[in-house]
C-alpha positions as CSV (number, residue, x, y, z in Angstrom):
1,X,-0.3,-23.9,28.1
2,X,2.0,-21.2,26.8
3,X,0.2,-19.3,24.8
4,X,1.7,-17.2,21.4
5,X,0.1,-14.6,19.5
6,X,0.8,-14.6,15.5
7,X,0.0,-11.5,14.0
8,X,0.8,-9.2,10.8
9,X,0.7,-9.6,7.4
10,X,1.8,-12.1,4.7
11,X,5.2,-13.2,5.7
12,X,3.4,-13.9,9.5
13,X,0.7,-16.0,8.0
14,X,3.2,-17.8,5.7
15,X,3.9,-17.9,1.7
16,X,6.6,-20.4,2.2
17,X,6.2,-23.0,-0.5
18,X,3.8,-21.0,-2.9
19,X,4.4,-20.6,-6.0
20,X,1.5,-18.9,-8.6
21,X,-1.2,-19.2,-5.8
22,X,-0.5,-22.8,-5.5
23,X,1.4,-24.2,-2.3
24,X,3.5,-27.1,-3.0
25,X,2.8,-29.1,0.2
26,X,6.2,-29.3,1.8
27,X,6.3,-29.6,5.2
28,X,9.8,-29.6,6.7
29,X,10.1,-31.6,9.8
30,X,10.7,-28.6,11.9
31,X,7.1,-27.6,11.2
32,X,5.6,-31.1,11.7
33,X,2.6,-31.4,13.9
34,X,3.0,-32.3,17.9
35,X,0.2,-33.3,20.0
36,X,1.9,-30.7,22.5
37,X,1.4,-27.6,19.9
38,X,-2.0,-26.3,19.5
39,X,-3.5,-23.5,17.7
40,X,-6.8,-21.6,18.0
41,X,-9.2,-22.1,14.9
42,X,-11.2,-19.3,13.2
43,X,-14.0,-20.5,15.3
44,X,-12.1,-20.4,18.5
45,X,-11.9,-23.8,19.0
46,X,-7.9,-25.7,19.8
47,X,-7.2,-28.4,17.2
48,X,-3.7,-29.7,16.7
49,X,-1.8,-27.3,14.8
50,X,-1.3,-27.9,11.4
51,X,0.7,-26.1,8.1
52,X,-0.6,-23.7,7.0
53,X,-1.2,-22.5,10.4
54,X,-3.6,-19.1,8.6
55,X,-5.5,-21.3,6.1
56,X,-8.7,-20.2,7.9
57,X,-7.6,-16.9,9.1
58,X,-5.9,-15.0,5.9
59,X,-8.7,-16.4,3.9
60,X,-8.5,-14.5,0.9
61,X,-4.6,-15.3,-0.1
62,X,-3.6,-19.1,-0.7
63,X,-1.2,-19.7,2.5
64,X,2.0,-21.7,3.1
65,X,4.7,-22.0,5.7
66,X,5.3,-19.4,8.3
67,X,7.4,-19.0,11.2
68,X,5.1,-20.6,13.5
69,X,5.5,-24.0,13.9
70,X,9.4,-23.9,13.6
71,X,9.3,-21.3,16.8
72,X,6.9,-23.5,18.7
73,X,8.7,-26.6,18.2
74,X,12.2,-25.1,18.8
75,X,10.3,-23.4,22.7
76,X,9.1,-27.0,22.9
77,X,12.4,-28.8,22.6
78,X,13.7,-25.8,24.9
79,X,10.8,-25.8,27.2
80,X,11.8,-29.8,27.8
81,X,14.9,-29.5,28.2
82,X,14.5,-27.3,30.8
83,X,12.5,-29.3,32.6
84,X,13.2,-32.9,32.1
85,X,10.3,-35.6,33.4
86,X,7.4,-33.0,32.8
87,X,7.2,-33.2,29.1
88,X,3.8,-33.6,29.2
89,X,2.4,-31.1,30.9
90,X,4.2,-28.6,28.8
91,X,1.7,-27.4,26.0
92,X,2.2,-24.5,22.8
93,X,-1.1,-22.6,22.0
94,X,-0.6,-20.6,18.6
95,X,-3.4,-18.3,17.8
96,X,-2.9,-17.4,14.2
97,X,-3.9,-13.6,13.4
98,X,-2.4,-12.7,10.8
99,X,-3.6,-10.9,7.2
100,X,-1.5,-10.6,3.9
101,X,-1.3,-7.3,2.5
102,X,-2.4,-5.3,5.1
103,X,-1.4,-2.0,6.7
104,X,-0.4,-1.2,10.2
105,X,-3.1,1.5,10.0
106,X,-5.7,-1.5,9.6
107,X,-4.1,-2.8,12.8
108,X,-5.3,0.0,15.0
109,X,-7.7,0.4,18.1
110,X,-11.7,-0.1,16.8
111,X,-10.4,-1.7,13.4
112,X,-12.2,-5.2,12.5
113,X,-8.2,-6.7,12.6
114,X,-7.6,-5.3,15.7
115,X,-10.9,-6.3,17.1
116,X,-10.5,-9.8,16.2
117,X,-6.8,-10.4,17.1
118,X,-7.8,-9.1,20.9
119,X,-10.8,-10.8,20.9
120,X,-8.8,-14.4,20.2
121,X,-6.3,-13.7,22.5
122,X,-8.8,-13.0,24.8
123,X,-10.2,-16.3,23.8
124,X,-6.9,-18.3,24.9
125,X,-6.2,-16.7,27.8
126,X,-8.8,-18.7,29.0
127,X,-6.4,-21.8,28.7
128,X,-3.2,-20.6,29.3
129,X,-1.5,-16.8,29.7
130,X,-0.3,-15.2,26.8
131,X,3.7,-15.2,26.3
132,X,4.1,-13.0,23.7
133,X,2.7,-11.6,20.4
134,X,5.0,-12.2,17.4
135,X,4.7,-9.3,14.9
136,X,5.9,-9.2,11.1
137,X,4.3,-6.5,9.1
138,X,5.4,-3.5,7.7
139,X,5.8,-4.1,3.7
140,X,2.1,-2.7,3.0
141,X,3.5,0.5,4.8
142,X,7.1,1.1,2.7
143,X,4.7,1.6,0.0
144,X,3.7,5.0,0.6
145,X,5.9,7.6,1.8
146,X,2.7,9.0,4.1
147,X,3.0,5.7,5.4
148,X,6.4,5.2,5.9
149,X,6.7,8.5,8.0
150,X,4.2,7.2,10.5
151,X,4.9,3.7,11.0
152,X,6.9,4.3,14.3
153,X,4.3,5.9,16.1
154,X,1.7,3.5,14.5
155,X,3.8,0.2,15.6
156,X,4.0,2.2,18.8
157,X,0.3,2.9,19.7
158,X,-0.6,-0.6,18.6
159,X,1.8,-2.3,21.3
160,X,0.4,0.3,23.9
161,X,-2.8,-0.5,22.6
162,X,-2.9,-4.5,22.9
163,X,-1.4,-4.1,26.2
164,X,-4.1,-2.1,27.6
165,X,-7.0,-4.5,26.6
166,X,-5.4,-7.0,27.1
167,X,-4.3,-6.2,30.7
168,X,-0.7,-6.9,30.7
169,X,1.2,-3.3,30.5
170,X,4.4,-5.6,30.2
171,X,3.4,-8.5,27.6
172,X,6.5,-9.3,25.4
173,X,6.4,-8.0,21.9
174,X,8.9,-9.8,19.5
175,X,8.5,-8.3,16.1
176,X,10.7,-9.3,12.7
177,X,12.3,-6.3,10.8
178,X,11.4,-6.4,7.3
179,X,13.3,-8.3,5.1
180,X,11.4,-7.5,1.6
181,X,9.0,-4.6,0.1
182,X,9.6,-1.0,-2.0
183,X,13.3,-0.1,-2.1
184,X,13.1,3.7,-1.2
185,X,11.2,2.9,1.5
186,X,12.2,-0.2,3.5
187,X,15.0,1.4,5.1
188,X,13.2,4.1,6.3
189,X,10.8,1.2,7.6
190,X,13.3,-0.7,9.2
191,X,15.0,2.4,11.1
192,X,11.5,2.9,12.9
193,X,11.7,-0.9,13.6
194,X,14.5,-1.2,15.7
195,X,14.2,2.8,17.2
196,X,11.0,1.3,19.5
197,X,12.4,2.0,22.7
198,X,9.9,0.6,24.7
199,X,9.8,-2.1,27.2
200,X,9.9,-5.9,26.5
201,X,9.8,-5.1,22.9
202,X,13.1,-7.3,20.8
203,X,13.5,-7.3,16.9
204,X,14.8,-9.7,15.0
205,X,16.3,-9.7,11.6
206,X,16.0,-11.8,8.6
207,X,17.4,-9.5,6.4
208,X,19.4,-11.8,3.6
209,X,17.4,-14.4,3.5
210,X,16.2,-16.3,0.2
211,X,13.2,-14.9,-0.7
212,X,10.3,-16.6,-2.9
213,X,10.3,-15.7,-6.9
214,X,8.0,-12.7,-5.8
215,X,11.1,-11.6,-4.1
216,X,8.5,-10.7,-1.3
217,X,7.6,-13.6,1.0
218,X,10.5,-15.9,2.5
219,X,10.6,-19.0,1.3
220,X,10.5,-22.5,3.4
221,X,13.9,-22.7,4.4
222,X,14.0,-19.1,5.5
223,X,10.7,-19.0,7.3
224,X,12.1,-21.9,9.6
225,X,15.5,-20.2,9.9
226,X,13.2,-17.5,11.1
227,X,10.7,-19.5,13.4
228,X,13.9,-20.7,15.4
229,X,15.1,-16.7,15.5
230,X,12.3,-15.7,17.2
231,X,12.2,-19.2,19.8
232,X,16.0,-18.0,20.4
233,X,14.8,-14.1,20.8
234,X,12.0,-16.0,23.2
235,X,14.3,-18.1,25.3
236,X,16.6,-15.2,26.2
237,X,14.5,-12.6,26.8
238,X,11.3,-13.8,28.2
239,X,11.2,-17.1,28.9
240,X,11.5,-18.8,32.5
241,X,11.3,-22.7,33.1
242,X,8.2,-22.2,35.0
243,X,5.3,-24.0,33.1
């Protein structure tokens, strides 16, 4: 099983679809379930994934459609492709970690967020080796300038950091530029984004794409556009046909 870390905030854990704390239910077929895509449970247990992928993770915020079943279905389809006759031995573990309105600082080594998210993957690894973590976060941050100023060296020292527990100095780190949050700020955010010049680390962009009423979270349409962005960023950076 290939195994893919979702972490971050809001837009990771998914607000497509919600509207005044409600989600509306929509579930595009690029996000439909597949006995082949699996995700790890808030009590560590595999189930079939389902939308919302966070509903038992990012507890305290009603959750929607993210980005992760449209990227595990598009490295599926790829995945098969690739290797035609072996479809079924080629399995998707998700292992949703992600936490709306929260901080990169809340992310870092000995924090109850950070704990947890190493603790899970170390959990899956147990079924499968870890691919990648996918990383979207950084609003929380572009609201303070304090913040702001120190997100590059906070983004670094947590991919440093995950590495080193987890044991994999080169583990692929695909992380989405912001695409929302404070207007003096999210530039300034995004410039620290895409100047992490370390190894196996790729950005992607959604900049421009529709955003909810909140003008904050993606909506539906954009968080697939998005999920098949980072499969595409996955395919031809990391990814090898060896399953």
């Amino acid at each position: 099983m290939r195994i893919f870390v979702l972490s971050g905030q809001s837009n990771m854990a998914g607000r497509g679809g919600v509207h005044h704390k409600h989600w509306d239910g929509v579930v595009p077929p690029e996000c439909a379930p597949d006995p082949s895509i699996l995700r790890l449970s808030s009590a560590q247990q595999w189930e079939e994934a389902r939308e919302p992928l966070h509903a038992d993770i990012d507890t305290t915020k009603t959750c929607g459609i993210g980005p992760g079943m449209a990227f595990a279905r598009a490295v599926l389809s790829r995945l098969q492709e690739d290797t035609p006759g072996a479809a079924t031995q080629i399995g998707i573990g998700l292992v949703p970690c992600a936490v709306g309105g929260t901080a990169i600082r809340e992310w870092s080594l000995g924090k109850h967020l950070y704990e947890q998210m190493v603790s899970r993957a170390r959990v899956a690894t147990l079924y499968g080796e870890i691919e990648a973590i996918l990383w979207y976060q950084g609003e929380s941050d572009a609201e303070s300038d304090a913040d702001t100023s120190a997100y590059l060296e906070n983004v670094k020292r947590l991919i440093c950091n995950v590495r080193a527990d987890l044991g994999m100095p080169q583990l692929p780190f695909i992380q989405v530029a912001l695409a929302s949050g404070n207007k003096r700020n999210i530039e300034k955010v995004r410039n620290a984004q895409f100047s992490v010049n370390l190894p196996n680390v790729v950005t992607v962009d959604p900049m421009g794409m529709a955003l909810n009423e909140d003008k904050l979270h993606l909506t539906t349409e954009s968080q697939v556009k998005l999920g098949k962005m980072l499969a595409e960023a996955y395919i031809l950076n990391f990814s090898t046909s060896t399953c």
